[in-house]
C-alpha positions, 0 to 999 in steps of 0.5 A: 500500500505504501508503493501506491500511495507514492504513485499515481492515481486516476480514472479516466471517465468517458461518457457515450453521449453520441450513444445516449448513455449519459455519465451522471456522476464519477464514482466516488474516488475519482475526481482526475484523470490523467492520459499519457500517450508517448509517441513512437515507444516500443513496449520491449525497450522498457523494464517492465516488458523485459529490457535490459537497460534501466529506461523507466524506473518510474514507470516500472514502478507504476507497472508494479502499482498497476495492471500491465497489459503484455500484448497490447496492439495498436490499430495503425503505427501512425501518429493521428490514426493511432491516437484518434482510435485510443480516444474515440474506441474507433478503428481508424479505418472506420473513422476514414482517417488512413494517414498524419494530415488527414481531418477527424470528422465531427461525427465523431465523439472525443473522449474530451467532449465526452468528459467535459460534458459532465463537468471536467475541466478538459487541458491537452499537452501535444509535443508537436503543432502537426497532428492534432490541432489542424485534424481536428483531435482537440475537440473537446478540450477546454484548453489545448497547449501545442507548441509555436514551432514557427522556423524550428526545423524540428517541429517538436518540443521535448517532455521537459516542455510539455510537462511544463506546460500541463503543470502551469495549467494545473497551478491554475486549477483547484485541487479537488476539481475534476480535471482531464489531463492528456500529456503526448510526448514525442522524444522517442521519435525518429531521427534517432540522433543526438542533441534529440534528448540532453547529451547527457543521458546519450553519454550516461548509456554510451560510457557503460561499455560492459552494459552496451556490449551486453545489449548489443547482443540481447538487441541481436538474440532477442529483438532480431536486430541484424547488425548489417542493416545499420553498415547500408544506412549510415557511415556513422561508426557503431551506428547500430548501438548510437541509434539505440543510445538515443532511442533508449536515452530518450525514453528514460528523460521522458521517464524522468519527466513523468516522474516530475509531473506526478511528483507535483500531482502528489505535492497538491494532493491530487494524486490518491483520486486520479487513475493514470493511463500509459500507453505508445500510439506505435512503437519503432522499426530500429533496424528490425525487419529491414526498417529504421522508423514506423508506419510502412509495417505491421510487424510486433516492434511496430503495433505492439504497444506498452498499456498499463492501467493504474486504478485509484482503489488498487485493484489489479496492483501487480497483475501482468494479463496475457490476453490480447488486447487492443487500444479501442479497448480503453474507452469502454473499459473506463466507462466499466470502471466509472460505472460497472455493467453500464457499457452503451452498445454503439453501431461504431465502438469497437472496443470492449472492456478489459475490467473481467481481465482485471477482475474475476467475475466482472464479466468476460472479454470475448474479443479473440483477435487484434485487427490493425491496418497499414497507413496509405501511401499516394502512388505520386509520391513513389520514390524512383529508384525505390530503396526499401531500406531508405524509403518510407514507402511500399505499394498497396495496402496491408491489413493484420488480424492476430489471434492468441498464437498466430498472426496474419498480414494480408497485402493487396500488393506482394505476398501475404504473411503468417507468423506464430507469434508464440513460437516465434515473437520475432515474426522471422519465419513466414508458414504461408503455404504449410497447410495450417488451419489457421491460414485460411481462418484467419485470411477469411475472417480477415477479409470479413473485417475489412468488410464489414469496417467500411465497405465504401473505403471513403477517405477523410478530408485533408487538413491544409498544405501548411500542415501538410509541409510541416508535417514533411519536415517531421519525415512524413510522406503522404 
């Protein structure tokens, strides 16, 4: 009891209102709501899901106060679509959104709009002035903190930033008022070169060289990372292990910087009725499977994402679920925890509570599949000569549905993918064409999904072409 008081707490209470299921009062216990989305974060380079080096000691110690989530996946390894998921129980390719400078419908309900609704004071914290302004995502918030990037060619602001700003917010609001709190960080993404996180922490990794050497061979045995990939993309020396000491450097600041905000939570005395939410909008390719960065593959490194779910009451403290899950599942299992066995049935939410995960009795969670599709790419932007290695590109479209052992890519163009992904988590060797049942099975119900999705495949409206530019200086392509 002692680790959960020195934590955090929160609930992250929705409301359904496009469904016409109204939340009258947050259950007793629960007065803040804290959601952390941390942009481009692999769930297998924290110490809570087995890495070796020390990148998040605060959150391994929410881990331990908290539920994990072992299999978490998201529904695009691209930022907007990702995030708008998360916050509506949408998968994007039912709220038309396929790539970054597309426009969230209005048709569509916020977890802020919803929250505000009942009386929250509703404040988002974006790192980036790209992706959620501009497409609309800001619905709902009372107020909306983005970065005035103006020239900066790097488009971004750090964690230390963004933390900084929620915080001067919170020294605006009283204690005890229900407050929504949204912090998206960016530090994790790519180009994975310094200064992007303070030097210090690069050195701090660099300089332990037993440590180093020791996760050059686990990133090798364990993550499937080919040494050889790095010699074709970059002169740097040792560019394998300097892109991991920025990666990982990275997530330990914003580490730190979580570790900053909740300290200030608990100095105000918010912390012991705020239930916190962590969790990646995709992770990151990092050399495996032949890709440095994000957004062209459905591989583990980039849909499998860190979720972790701190209830105020300590209920589930120290639990590690193996089941499936998805991000759609977040919406619809706060809505549980606010008020049990009161979910909306919505044409759209394709979510489903996670809470009989948590606890026995609670009901079931009878979703047996993760569904997650590809970004589009504009055929006008094909790079010529295509060099897969170098270019964030790749003809066609490519859907996945995974199940509790095996997984199924299915591409419109090139050939389809099945991995068993119990017997080999590093999806390394494809059984298309091995006979095995689930093969067809999964194909099938596949393409059913799909379908049934949204059979019109109808696209979003684009956001204007200032965004448009500035989300191509950020490494974007359409």
């Amino acid at each position: 009891m002692a680790a959960r008081r020195t934590l955090l707490y929160g609930a992250l209470a929705l409301v359904f209102l496009a469904f016409g299921w109204v939340m009258t009062r947050p259950r007793p216990g629960i007065d803040h709501i804290v959601l952390v989305s941390v942009d481009t974060l692999r769930a297998d380079h924290l110490g809570l899901y087995g890495y070796l080096r020390d990148t998040s000691p605060f959150l391994d110690a929410l881990a331990g106060d908290g539920v994990v989530f072992e299999r978490a996946i998201a529904p695009m390894s691209t930022t907007l679509p990702s995030h708008a998921a998360l916050l509506t129980a949408h998968y994007p390719y039912e709220l038309r959104l396929f790539r970054n400078g597309q426009r969230l419908s209005d048709e569509f309900t916020t977890l802020a709009e919803l929250l505000r609704a009942e009386g929250f004071a509703t404040a988002g914290f974006a790192s980036t002035d790209v992706h959620f302004g501009p497409s609309n995502a800001t619905q709902g918030f009372d107020h909306f903190d983005e970065p005035e990037l103006g020239s900066n060619p790097n488009r971004w602001r750090s964690a230390a930033e963004t933390v900084a700003a929620a915080l001067a917010w919170l020294e605006t609001r009283k204690a005890d008022e229900p407050t929504f709190l949204w912090i998206h960080l960016f530090d994790p993404h790519g180009p994975h070169h310094p200064p992007q996180p303070p030097r210090s922490y690069v050195e701090a990794l660099a300089s332990r060289s037993a440590e180093r050497e020791q996760t050059r061979r686990f990133l090798v045995e364990e993550h499937g990372v080919d040494p050889r990939y790095f010699e074709r993309v970059s002169d740097e020396p040792d560019a394998m292990m300097r892109t991991y000491d920025v990666y990982d450097a990275s997530i330990r600041f914003l580490d730190d910087q979580l570790r900053r905000l909740y300290l200030a939570l608990h100095a105000r005395g918010m912390d012991e009725r705020a239930l916190w939410v962590v969790t990646a909008d995709h992770g990151e390719g990092l050399g495996s499977h032949g890709w440095m960065y994000h957004g062209k593959n459905l591989y583990r490194e980039q849909i499998r994402v860190p979720l972790i779910v701190r209830f105020p009451d300590g209920r589930g403290a120290g639990m590690r679920v193996e089941r499936l899950v998805e991000l759609v599942d977040v919406v619809p299992t706060l809505l549980e925890v606010l008020h049990p066995g009161r979910l909306p049935e919505g044409r759209y939410a394709s979510g489903m509570s996670l809470l009989p995960l948590v606890e026995p009795g609670a009901g079931a969670y009878t979703k047996q599949h993760a569904f997650a599709q590809r970004r589009s790419f504009d055929p006008a932007n094909r790079p010529d000569p295509l060099v897969p290695a170098l270019h964030n590109y790749e003809a066609g479209e490519q859907y996945v549905l995974e199940d509790a052992r095996y997984k199924y890519i299915l591409r419109t163009e090139g050939d389809d993918e099945l991995f068993d992904v119990q017997g080999d988590p590093g999806e390394t060797t494809n059984l298309i064409g091995r006979g095995l049942p689930a093969e067809d099975t999964l194909r099938s119900a596949l393409e059913a999904r799909i379908a049934r999705l949204d059979p019109a495949n109808q696209r979003a409206e684009r956001v204007d072409e200032a965004t448009i530019e500035a989300l191509k200086a950020l490494g974007y392509v359409e």
